[in-house]
N, C-alpha and C positions, 0 to 999 in steps of 0.2 A: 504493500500500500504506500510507501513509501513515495513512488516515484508520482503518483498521484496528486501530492501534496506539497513536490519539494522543490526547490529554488528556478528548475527552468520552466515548468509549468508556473509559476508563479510570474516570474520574466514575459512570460505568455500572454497572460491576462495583463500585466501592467502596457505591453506593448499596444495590445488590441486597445485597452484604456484609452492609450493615449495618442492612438490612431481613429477612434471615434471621435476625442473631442474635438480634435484638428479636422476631423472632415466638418464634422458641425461649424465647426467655425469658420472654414470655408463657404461655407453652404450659409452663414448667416450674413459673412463680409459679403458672398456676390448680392444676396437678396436687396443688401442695403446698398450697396455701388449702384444697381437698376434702378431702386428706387430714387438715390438723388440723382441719377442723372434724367429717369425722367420727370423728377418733379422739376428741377432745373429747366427744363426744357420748354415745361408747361406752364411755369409759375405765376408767369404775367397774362399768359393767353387764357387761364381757367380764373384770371380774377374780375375778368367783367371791367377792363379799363373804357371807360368812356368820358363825352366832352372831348372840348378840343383847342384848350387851352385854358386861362385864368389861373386860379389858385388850383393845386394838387391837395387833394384832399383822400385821406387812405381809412376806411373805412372799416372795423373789424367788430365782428359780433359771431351770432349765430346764424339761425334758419330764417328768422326775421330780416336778417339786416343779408342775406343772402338773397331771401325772394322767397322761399316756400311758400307754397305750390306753384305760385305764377313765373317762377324762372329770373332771373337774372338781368332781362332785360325790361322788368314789370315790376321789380326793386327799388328801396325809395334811393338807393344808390344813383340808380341810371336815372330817376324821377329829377335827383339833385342835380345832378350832371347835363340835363335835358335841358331844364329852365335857367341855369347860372350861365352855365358854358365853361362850369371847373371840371378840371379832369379829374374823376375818382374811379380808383382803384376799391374793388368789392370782395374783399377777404373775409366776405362771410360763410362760415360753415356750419351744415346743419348737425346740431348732435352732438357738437365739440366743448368742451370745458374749455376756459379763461388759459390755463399750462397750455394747451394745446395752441390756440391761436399767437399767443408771444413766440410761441416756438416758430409758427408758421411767420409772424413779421419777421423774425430772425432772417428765417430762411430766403424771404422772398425780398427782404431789404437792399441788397445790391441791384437789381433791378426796376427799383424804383423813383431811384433817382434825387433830385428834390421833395421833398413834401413838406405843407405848410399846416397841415391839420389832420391829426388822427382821430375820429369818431367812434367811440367807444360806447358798445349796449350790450354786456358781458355779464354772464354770472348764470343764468336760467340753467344750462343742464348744472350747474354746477351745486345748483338746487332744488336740480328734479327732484330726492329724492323726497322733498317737503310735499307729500301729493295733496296733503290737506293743511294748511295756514293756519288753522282752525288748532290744531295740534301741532307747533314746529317744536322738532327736539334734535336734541344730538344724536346723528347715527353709531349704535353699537359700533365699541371698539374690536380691530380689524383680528380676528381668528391668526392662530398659524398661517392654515391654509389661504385666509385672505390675502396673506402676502406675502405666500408664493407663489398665485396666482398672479398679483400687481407683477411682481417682479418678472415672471415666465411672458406676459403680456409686453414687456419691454422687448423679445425677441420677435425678429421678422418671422426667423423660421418659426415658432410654436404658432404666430398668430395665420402663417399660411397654413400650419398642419391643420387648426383649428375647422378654418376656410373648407380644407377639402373633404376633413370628417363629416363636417357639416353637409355639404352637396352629398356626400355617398352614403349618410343617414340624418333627413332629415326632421324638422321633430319642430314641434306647435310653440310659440313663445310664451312664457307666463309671467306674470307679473310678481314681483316677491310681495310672498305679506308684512304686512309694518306693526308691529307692538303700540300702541298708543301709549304715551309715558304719564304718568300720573298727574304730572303738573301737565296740561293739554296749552298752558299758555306761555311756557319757558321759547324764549326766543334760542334759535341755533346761533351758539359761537364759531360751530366749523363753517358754514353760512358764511357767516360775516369775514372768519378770517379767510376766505377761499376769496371773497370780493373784496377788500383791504389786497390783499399778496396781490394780485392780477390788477389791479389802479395801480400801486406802487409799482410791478415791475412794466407797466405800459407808460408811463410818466418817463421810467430809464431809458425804454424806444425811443421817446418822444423826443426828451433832451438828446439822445445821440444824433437825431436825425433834424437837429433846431427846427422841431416841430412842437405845433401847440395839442396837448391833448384836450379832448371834450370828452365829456361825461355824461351820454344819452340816457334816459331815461326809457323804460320798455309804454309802449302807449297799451290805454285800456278800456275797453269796452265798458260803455255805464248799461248799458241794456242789458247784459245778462252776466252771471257767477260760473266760475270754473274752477276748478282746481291750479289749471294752467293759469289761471286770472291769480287767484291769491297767491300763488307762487308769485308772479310780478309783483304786486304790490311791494311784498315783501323786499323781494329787491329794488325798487324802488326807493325804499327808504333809506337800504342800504347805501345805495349809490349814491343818491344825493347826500347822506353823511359822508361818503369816502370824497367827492367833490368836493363839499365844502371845507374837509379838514385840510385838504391839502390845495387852496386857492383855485383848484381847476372850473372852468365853466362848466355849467350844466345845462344841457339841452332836453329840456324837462318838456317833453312829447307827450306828455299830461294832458296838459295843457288846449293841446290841439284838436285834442279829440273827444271833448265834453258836448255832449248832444249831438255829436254824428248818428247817421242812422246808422243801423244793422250792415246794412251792405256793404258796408268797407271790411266785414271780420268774416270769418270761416266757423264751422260750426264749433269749432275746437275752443273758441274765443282766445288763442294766442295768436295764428296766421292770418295777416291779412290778404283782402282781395287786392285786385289792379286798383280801384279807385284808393282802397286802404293806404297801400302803399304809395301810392302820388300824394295823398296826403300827407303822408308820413312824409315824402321828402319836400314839400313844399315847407313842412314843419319845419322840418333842418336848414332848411334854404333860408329861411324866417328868421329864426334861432342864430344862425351865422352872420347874420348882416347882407344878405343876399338872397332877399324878397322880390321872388318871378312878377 
């Protein structure tokens, strides 16, 4: 039994060891080389640059400040860009937390040249998980497994293996249940500090790029209640706190849309329609000192 257990079989296994994690890392360096080279590639051309001259103005949010459902070119982005005749740039993404977008300015910053104002309406998924306002709490702290899940989610390769597990067995999505905390009316400190960290490190874009940050406010339907609604709210208050503490202007989109009808929202009461969103950029337009 000897030979079973003894120093070249063991050589063995240490070699295969340390030929897997090399291939893996191969395999995770090409994933990522593709990936920047085609985000590089695409960076300016999937941001929605429109206008055709005036102030540059670089816009960063979520699904909202993207277009969801109406596209890109029905965005109060291109709404802003339409009526001023400033060029903005539209790095809005649907789905993305506040980390994700700074990364994405990072990324897409050489590219872009000049800019004289960055628009900022950040924070929503980053408190999706507040689904009722009604009850905001702190989310349980993160399991083992939690985070070695975050951490595996940092690799290209597991989130491809992910990807194709998925197509080759596919399976229903569900919603996780939420524990309601005893106090139902404790405000979230991760909340706040997620919207606090994401102004501060968009303010450091801002100043590298001697640009002005703004501080958009999310706009709200007065006609009807959502979940997605009080989620705003909430950040709302946040933001305009995080503006004011730290002197930035606020583009408080409130404001604009008090007694609108229905038709400017979607049934969801967080996306707007085409009229929505030209409201919403005539707002900004307004907001800026450059009233169509």
């Amino acid at each position: 039994m000897d030979h079973v257990t003894g120093p070249s079989t063991a050589r063995r296994w240490a070699f295969s060891l340390v030929a897997m994690t090399l291939g893996l890392a191969v395999v995770e360096g090409g994933f990522r080389a593709v990936g920047a080279v085609l985000g590089t590639h695409q960076s300016i051309r999937s941001a929605g640059v429109s206008g055709s001259g005036g102030p540059v103005v670089v816009a960063v949010g979520d699904s909202v400040t993207q277009g969801i459902p109406e596209g890109r070119d029905h965005g109060w982005p291109a709404r802003l860009a339409a009526s001023t005749g400033a060029t903005v740039h539209n790095l809005g993404a649907a789905g993305r937390g506040v980390g994700w977008m700074v990364d994405d300015l990072d990324r897409r910053r050489p590219g872009l040249g000049s800019v004289d104002i960055i628009v900022a309406m950040v924070g929503h998924n980053d408190c999706s998980y507040l689904a009722d306002l009604a009850s905001i709490h702190m989310p349980d702290a993160p399991t083992v497994t939690d985070r070695v899940r975050r951490g595996l989610r940092t690799l290209t390769t597991y989130r491809v293996l992910l990807q194709v597990v998925a197509r080759v067995r596919p399976s229903e999505a569900t919603v996780p249940a939420t524990t309601r905390p005893a106090d139902g009316t404790r405000q979230s400190d991760h909340c706040r500090t997620m919207v606090a960290a994401g102004v501060d490190a968009l303010a450091a874009r801002a100043r590298a790029l001697d640009a002005e940050l703004v501080i958009a406010t999310y706009p709200l339907p007065a006609h009807r209640d959502s979940p997605g609604q009080r989620v705003n709210q909430f950040l709302d208050t946040l933001l305009e706190e995080a503006a004011l503490a730290r002197g930035l202007r606020l583009a408080d989109t409130r404001l604009c849309f008090v007694g609108t009808p229905p038709s400017d929202w979607h049934q969801d009461g967080v996306h707007l329609t085409r009229s929505g969103y030209a409201r919403l950029g005539d707002c900004m337009a307004e907001v800026l000192g450059w009233a169509p």
